[in-house]
N, C-alpha and C positions, 0 to 999 in steps of 0.2 A: 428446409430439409437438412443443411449441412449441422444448425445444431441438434436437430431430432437423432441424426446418425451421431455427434460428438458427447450427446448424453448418455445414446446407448452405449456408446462403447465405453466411457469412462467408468457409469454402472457394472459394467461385463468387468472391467481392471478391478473393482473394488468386491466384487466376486468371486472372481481367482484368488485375490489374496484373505478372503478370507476366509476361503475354500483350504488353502495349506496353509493357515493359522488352526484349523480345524484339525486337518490331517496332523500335525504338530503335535497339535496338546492331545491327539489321542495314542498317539505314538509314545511321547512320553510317559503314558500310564500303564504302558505295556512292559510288560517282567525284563528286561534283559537278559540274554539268556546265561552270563554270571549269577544271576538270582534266582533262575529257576531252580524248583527240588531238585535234588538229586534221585532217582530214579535207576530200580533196577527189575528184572522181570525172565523168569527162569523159560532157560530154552528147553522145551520139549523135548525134544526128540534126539538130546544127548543120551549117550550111554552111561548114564550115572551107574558106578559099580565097577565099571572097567579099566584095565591096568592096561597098557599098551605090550604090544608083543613084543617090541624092537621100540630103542629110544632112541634118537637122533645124537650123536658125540656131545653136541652141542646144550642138551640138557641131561646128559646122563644124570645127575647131581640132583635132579626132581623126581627119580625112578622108585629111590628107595627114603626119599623126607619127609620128615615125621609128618611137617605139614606145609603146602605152598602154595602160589598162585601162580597160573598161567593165564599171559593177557594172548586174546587170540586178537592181532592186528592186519587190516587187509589198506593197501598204499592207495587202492581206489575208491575207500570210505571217505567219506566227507567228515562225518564221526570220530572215526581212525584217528585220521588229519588232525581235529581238536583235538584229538585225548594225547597225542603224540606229543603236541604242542604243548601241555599243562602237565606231561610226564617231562619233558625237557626241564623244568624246575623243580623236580620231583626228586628231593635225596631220596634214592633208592634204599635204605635201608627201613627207612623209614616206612614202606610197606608191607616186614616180613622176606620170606623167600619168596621170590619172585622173578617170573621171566616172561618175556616177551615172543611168542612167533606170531612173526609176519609174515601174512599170507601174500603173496604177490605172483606177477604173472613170469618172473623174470629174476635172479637173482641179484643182474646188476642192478636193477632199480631196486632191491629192495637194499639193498646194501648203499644205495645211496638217500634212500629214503631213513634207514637208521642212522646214518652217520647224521643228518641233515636237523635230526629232530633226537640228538645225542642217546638212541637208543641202545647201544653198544654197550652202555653201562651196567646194564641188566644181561643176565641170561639171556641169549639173544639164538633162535631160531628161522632161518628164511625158507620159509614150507611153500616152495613151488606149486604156485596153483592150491595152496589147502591141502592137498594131498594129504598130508603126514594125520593132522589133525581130522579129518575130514573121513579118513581111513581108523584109525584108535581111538577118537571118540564120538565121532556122528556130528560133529558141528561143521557147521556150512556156512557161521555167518560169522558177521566182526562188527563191533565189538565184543567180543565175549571173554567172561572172567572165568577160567575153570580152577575148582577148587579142588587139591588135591590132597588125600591124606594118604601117606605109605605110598606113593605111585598110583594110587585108585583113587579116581574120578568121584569128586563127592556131591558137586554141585556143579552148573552151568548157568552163567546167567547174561543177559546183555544190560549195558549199564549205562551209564551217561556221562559221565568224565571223575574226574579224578576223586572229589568228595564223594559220589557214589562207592569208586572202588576202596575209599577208607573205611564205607562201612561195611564190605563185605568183606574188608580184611578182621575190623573187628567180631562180622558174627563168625566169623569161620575160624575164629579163634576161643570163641563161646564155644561153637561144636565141639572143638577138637579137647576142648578143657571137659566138656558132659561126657565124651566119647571115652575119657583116660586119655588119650592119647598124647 
């Protein structure tokens, strides 16, 4: 009886292990999410068309440009999180005009949520609760990339990290070139 139970169980050992040599090799054939597409997909139910009534001090300088982008960022995104993370190595210049509000519940966290993830170096917005954003142009969620031409809302989109938002830097610089602008 004692080797009937020591065969079982050595069978049952060489089982497991080849149960997560299994799990292993199929995990390895799965994208990374480094090598996933990039990925962008237009939010509904923005005001595309819309100039805000009142601009925050803090982006005055987007009210009246030719052309720009606003990242909408919220500190309780997991999304956010990445994108904030692979904007920290991001020359800013390097994506156009651009600025950053972050939507948070709290100023002090979001002020330390951009210090944390060198957000300060951008156009920098801390929109309490969404409010600001959420009020002048109907977005309620984050990630989102709004495209702006003259102050007016041209596009709204959620997007997936940072080579997504290269390419929405460069269509929205297609538009703004079809547009005259």
């Amino acid at each position: 009886m004692t080797i009937i139970l020591s065969v079982g169980m050595l069978l049952l050992a060489v089982a497991v292990v080849v149960l997560f040599a299994m799990f292993g090799e199929l995990a390895s054939r799965l994208p990374r999410s480094s090598e996933t597409e990039p990925w962008t997909a237009t939010v509904a139910e923005a005001a595309v068309g819309a100039s805000p009534t009142e601009w925050p001090q803090e982006l005055a300088e987007f009210a009246d440009a030719e052309h720009s982008l606003l990242l909408v960022l919220s500190t309780a995104c997991n999304s956010c999180i990445s994108i904030a993370g692979e904007l920290e190595h991001v020359d800013p210049s390097s994506l156009g005009k651009l600025g950053v509000i972050l939507s948070t519940g709290s100023s002090v966290r979001g002020k330390e949520f951009a210090s944390r993830y060198r957000l300060d170096r951008f156009s920098l917005f801390i929109d309490e609760n969404g409010a600001w954003v959420g009020r002048e142009f109907a977005v309620n969620s984050s990630p989102t990339a709004l495209s702006l031409i003259d102050g007016r809302l041209e596009s709204a989109n959620t997007f997936s990290g940072v080579p997504a938002l290269r390419g929405l830097v460069a269509d929205h610089d297609v538009v703004s070139r079809e547009s005259g602008v």
